[in-house]
N, C-alpha and C positions, 0 to 999 in steps of 0.2 A: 500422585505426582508431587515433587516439592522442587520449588521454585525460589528463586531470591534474586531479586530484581539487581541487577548489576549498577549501585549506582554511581560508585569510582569512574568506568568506562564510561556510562551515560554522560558524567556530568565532563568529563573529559572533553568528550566527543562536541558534546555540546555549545560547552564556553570554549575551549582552545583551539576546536578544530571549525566547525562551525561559527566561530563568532558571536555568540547571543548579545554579546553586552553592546555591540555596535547599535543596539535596540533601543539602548537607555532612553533616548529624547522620546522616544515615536509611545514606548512602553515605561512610564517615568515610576510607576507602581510595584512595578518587579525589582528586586534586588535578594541578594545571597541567599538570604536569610527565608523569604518567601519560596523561591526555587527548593531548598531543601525542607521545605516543610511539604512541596506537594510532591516531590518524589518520593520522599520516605512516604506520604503518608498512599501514593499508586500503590507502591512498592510495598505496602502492607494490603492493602486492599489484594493484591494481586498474588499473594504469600499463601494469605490467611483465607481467603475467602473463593477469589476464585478455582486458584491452581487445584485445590482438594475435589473439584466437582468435574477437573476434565478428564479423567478417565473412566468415571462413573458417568457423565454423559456421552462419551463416544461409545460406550457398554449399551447405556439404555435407548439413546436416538431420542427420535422426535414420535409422536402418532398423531395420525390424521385421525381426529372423530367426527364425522358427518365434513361438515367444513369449517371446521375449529383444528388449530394445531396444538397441540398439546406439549408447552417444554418437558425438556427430562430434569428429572429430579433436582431440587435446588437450584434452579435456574432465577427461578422468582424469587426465593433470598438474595441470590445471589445479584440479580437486579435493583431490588430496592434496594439494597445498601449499595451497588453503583448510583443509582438515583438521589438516594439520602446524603451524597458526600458532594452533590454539583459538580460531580466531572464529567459530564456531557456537555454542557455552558461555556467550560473554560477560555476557549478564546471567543466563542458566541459575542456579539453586540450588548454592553450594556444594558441598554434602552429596553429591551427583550428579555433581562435578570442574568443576563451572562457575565462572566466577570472581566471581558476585555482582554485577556494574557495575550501575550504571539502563541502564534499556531504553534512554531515550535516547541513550546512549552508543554501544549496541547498532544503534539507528537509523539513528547518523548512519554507523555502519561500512556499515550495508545498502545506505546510500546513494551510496556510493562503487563499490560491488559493483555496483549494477543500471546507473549509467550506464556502464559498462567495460564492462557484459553483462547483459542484461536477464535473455536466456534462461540462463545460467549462475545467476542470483539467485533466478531460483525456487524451483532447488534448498532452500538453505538456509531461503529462506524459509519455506516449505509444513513444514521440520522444524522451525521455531520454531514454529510454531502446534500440531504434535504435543507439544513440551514441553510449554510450557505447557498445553495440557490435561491431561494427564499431572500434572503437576506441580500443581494446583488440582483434580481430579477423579478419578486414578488411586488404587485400594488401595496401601497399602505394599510389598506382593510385586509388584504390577507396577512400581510406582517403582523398586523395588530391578533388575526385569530388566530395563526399556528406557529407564528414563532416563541413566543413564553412559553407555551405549553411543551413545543421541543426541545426545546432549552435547557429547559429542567427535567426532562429524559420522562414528563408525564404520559407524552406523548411518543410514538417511533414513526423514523420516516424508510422510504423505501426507494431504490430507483427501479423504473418500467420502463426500459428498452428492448429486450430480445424477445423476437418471435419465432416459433416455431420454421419459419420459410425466413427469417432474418435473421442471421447473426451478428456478424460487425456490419451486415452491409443494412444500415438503418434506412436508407431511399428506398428499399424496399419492404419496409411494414406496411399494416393495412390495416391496423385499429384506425375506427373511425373515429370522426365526433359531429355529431349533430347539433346546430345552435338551434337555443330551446327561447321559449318567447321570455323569460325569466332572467338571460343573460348565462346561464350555464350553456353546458353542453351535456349530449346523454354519447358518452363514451362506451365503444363495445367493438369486442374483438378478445383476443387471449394471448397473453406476454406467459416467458417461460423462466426458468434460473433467475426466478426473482430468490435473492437472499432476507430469510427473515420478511416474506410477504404476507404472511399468516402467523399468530402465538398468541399464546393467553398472559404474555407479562405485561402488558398496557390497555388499558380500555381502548385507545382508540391508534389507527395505522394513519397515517397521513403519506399515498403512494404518487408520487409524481410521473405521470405517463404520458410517452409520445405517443401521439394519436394523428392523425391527416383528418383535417377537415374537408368536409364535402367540396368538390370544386379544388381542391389546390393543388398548385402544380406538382406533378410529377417529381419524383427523387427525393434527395435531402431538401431542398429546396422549399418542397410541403409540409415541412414537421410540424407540430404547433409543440409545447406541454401545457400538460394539464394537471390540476390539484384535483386528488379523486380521495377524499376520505372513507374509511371503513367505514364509518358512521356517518350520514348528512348531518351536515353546520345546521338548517332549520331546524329540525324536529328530533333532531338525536336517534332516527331510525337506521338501518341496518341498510348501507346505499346495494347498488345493483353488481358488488365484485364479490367474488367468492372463490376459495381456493378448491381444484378439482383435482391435486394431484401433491405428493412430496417425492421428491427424488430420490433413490437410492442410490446413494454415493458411494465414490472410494475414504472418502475421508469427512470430518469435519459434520458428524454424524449428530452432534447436539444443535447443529444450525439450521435451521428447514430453507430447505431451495425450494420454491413453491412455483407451481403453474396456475396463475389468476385465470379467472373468465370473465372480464367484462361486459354486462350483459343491460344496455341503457344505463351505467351506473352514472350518476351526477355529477359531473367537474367542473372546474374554471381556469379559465384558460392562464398562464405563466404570460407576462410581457406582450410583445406582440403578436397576430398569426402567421404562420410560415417559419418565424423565427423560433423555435425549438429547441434549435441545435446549441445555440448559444448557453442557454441556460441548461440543456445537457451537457455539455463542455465544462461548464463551473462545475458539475457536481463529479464529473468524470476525472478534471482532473485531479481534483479534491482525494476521489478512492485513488488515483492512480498514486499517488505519495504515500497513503494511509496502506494501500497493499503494499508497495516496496518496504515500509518498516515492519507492514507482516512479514516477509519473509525474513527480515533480518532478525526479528523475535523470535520466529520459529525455531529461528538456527541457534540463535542463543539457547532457549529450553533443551535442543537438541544436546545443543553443546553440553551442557551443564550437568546432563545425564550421564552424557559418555565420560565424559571425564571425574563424575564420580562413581561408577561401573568402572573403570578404568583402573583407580585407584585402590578399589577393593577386590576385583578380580587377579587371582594370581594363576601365573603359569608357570611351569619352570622352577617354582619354589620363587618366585618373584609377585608383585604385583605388575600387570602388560602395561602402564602405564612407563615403566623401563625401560621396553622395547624401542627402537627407534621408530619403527612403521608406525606405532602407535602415536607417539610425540608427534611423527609427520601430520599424521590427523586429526588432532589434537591442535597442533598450532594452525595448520590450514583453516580448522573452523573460524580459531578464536582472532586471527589477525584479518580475516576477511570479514566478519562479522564487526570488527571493528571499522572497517574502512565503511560496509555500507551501513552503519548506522551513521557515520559522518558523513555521508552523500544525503542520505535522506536528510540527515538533521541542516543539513546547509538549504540545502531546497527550500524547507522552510524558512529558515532564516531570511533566505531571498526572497519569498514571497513578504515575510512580515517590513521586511528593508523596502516593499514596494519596487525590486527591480526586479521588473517583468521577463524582462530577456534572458535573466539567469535563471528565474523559478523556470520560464517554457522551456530551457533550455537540460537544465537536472530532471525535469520530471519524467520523461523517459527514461532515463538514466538510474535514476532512481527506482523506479519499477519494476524495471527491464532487469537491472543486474541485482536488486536486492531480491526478487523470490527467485530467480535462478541461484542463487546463494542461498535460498530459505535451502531447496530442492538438492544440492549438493551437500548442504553439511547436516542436513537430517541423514543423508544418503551416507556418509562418512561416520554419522553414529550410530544407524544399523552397522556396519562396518566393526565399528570398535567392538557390540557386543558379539561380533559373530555370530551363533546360533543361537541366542538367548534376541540376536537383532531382529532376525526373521519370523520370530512367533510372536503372538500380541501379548504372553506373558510377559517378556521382557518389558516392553514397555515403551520402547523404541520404533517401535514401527508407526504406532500411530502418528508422530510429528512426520514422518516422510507420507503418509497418506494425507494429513494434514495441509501439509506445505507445497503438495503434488496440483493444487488450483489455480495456485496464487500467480504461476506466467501466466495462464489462461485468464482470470480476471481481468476486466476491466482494459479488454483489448490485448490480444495474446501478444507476447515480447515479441514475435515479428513485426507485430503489427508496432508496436513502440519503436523499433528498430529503423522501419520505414517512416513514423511521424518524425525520428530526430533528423533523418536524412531530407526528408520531404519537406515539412514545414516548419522545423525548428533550423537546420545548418541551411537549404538555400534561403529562407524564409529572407536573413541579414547576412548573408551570402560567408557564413562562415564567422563575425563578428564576436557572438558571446563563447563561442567555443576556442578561438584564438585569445580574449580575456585568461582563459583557466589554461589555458598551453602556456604561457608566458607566464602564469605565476607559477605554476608547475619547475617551469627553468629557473625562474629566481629563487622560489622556494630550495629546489635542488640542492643551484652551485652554490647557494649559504648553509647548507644544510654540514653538520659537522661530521657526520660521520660519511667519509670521502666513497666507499663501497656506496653505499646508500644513493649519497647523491649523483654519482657518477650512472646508477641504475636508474634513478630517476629524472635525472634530464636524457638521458640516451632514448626511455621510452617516452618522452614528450617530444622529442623529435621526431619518431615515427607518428606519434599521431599526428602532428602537424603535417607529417607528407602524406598521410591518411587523407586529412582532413581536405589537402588543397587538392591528392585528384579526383575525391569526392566531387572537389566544387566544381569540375570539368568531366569528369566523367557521363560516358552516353549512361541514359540512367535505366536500363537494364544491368549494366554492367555495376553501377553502384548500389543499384538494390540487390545485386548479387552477394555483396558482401554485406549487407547493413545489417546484419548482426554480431557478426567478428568486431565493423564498428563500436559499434553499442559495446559492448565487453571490452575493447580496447582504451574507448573512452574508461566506462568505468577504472579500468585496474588504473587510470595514469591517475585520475582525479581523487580515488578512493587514498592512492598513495604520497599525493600531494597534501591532501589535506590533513591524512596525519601528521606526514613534517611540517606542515603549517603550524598544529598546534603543540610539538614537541620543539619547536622553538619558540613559542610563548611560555610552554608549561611543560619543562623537563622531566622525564618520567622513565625509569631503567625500565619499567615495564614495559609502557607503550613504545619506548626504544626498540627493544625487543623482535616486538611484534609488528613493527616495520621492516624491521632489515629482516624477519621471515618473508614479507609480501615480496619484498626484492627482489632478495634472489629466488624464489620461486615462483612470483607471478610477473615482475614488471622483468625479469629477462624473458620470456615469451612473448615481448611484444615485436618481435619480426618476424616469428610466426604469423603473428595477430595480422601483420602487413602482408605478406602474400597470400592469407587468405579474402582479405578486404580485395586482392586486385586480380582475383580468382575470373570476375567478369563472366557476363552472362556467357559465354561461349564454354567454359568447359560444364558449365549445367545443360547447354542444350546437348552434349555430348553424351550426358548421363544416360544409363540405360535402366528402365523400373521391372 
């Protein structure tokens, strides 16, 4: 596979649509010059080193031997020089060897990462969601043992949520934990679709798991986590978890999805007891960002293929690139993949800005529409190659088997659909989502090209009337529609914030590939509206 990090678009996305430099005060270290030193130098990382090894690892997999996983070939090159370059640290805390950057900065390296190799970015990612909780939730003595060490990517972290009889629904797990006279706990029980639970590229796993202590209440309510090392902190011995299984998947065949057993293994408890959820929720919402730019990378490599397949394939005595259908496909990927890299890239912005109500408010959003995006425009470059799409020669296929997990991830987009409806729009009854509708309209009516903006206040109207009989709807009726929502936000937001940053930063091209989104996706927003008010009464009509 050959890859080249998009970084015109990225840095577009970045500064003019997302805003980075509104950062300066908070981040005084970063400027131009820095930015373009660590993109180019992802974007080489991600060229040169990984991209060459992702289709010889989706070929060769993972193997289990006894209960060791075994990466596929170059995997472990291919980590130490991610390790060797400190891009797992990058926004990490100082104090702990990290270099302090914004997340977003952070993002946009991940982003480079996942489309070279999707299954090699798990890796890192899954340890960014351990810091950070760590880092907002760990005692000082654990900060002091496992944060340097993840930091610096010596160490990998993991999350241990789903069971075999639990899947999103966590009040119903039943890993225990037993307090031991020593201040641990002896953890046991068995978590499943752990990503990167087991491999041989780090000596040591640091896997964070929710567990129920003896005695605690019922439901989510009981959760505690827990710090369960592959290796115990005393004595460097081999603790009580062990992998008893690796998934055979549809995709993403170089990443091991492992089934743990814990079996007495030794932890320490995260923060308070009962309180669990909390510091799942950091690390939760952490991937749920980190997966919506997978998908939007995916779709980039996807893209990037079809359109050079595209260009050398000919029909007709032509190259299909020619064709209109094709240009259709072609631009649909590259203006949509533009938008949700600007939703994700904003998301972080807002979390690094510190306003809270905007990052809760994108990260569904973000998740939600960017790997349903990963999943349609991998789907659009089987498409392009036709028959050459459908067999793994081509080469094509694997990014849509790939990118086929990524809604599933980290709380399936319904479930996203229902947290923007439920805890993010009534949470402030509507508040930060009327923020991005209003700039969406002033964005619009200043926007200079008059098609354009006429499309794009027209669908920021519908969402607003979206949005407010959301805030009154009986809420069968609005969890009927909460994912038309979810999709409708996106297209307004994805296409606001291009015109955002094409009236900072003028660009025929990113021009372009706006007034593509327009008229082909933000006129479908009155679609988007009687499907949202669809209301639970013609699903109970449905017949299965």
């Amino acid at each position: 596979m050959t890859y080249a990090a998009p970084i015109a678009d990225m840095r577009f996305a970045l500064e003019a649509c997302a805003d980075l430099w509104r950062l300066r005060e908070r981040y005084p270290d970063l400027d131009a010059d820095l930015l373009t030193a660590i993109l180019d130098g992802a974007g080489a990382l991600a060229a040169e080193t990984l991209a060459p090894i992702n289709r010889s690892g989706d070929r060769a997999g993972v193997t289990l031997e006894g209960d060791v996983v075994r990466a596929a070939p170059g995997f472990r090159e291919a980590y130490e020089a991610f390790k060797a370059g400190g891009w797992q640290g990058l926004a990490a805390d100082p104090a702990y060897g990290g270099q302090g950057l914004p997340r977003a900065v952070a993002l946009a390296v991940m982003e480079t990462v996942h489309s070279a190799n999707m299954s090699f970015g798990l890796l890192p990612m899954l340890t960014l969601g351990a810091i950070e909780a760590l880092e907002q939730h760990g005692a000082p003595d654990q900060k002091a043992l496992y944060l340097e060490k993840l930091i610096s990517g010596e160490w990998t972290g993991t999350m241990n949520l789903t069971e075999p009889q639990a899947g999103s629904d966590l009040g119903a797990l039943t890993t225990k934990a037993v307090p031991q006279a020593d201040g641990s706990y002896a953890i046991s029980g068995q978590k499943i679709f752990i990503t990167w639970g087991e491999h041989d590229l780090a000596p040591n796993i640091i896997h964070l798991v929710l567990a129920r202590i003896e005695g605690a209440p019922a439901g989510s309510k009981g959760i505690s986590m827990f710090i369960v090392p592959k290796f115990r902190d005393a004595d460097g011995a081999r603790n009580g978890v062990r992998c008893i299984g690796v998934e055979e998947k549809m995709g993403i065949h170089a990443s091991p999805t492992c089934t743990l057993a814990y079996e007495g293994a030794q932890g320490w408890l995260i923060g308070e007891e009962n309180r669990g959820l909390a510091a799942m929720f950091t690390m939760m919402n952490a991937a749920r960002l980190n997966v919506g730019m997978e998908g939007v990378a995916v779709a980039e490599a996807a893209c990037q293929k079809a359109l050079a397949y595209a260009r050398e394939r000919k029909q007709g005595g032509r190259p299909i690139i020619d064709y209109p259908d094709v240009k259709r496909m072609l631009m649909t990927m590259r203006a949509k993949i533009q938008a949700g890299r600007a939703i994700c890239y904003a998301c972080a912005v807002a979390a690094d800005a510190g306003d809270k109500a905007m990052e809760d408010l994108l990260t569904p959003i973000a998740k939600a529409w960017g790997t349903d995006l990963g999943v349609e425009c991998a789907s659009l470059g089987v498409q392009v190659h036709g028959g050459m799409g459908f067999v793994e020669e081509g080469g094509a296929a694997q990014f849509y088997r790939d990118a086929r997990i990524a809604p599933i991830y980290e709380g399936a987009n319904g479930i996203q659909a229902i947290d923007l409806y439920g805890r993010k729009l009534l949470g402030d009854r509507g508040e930060a989502m009327r923020r991005l509708i209003e700039e969406a309209v002033i964005v619009g009516e200043n926007y200079a090209d008059r098609q354009v903006s006429d499309r794009l206040v027209a669908a920021a109207g519908v969402l607003r009337d979206a949005t407010s009989y959301r805030l009154t709807a009986a809420r069968d009726n609005a969890l009927a529609g909460a994912s038309d929502y979810l999709a409708l936000a996106g297209d307004v937001i994805g296409a606001m914030l291009l015109a955002r940053g094409l009236s900072r930063e003028p660009s025929d091209e990113q021009a372009r590939l706006l007034r593509f989104l327009a008229e082909t996706t933000l006129t479908r927003a009155s679609g988007r509206s009687a499907a949202i008010k669809i209301g639970a009464e013609a699903l109970a009509d449905a017949s299965y």
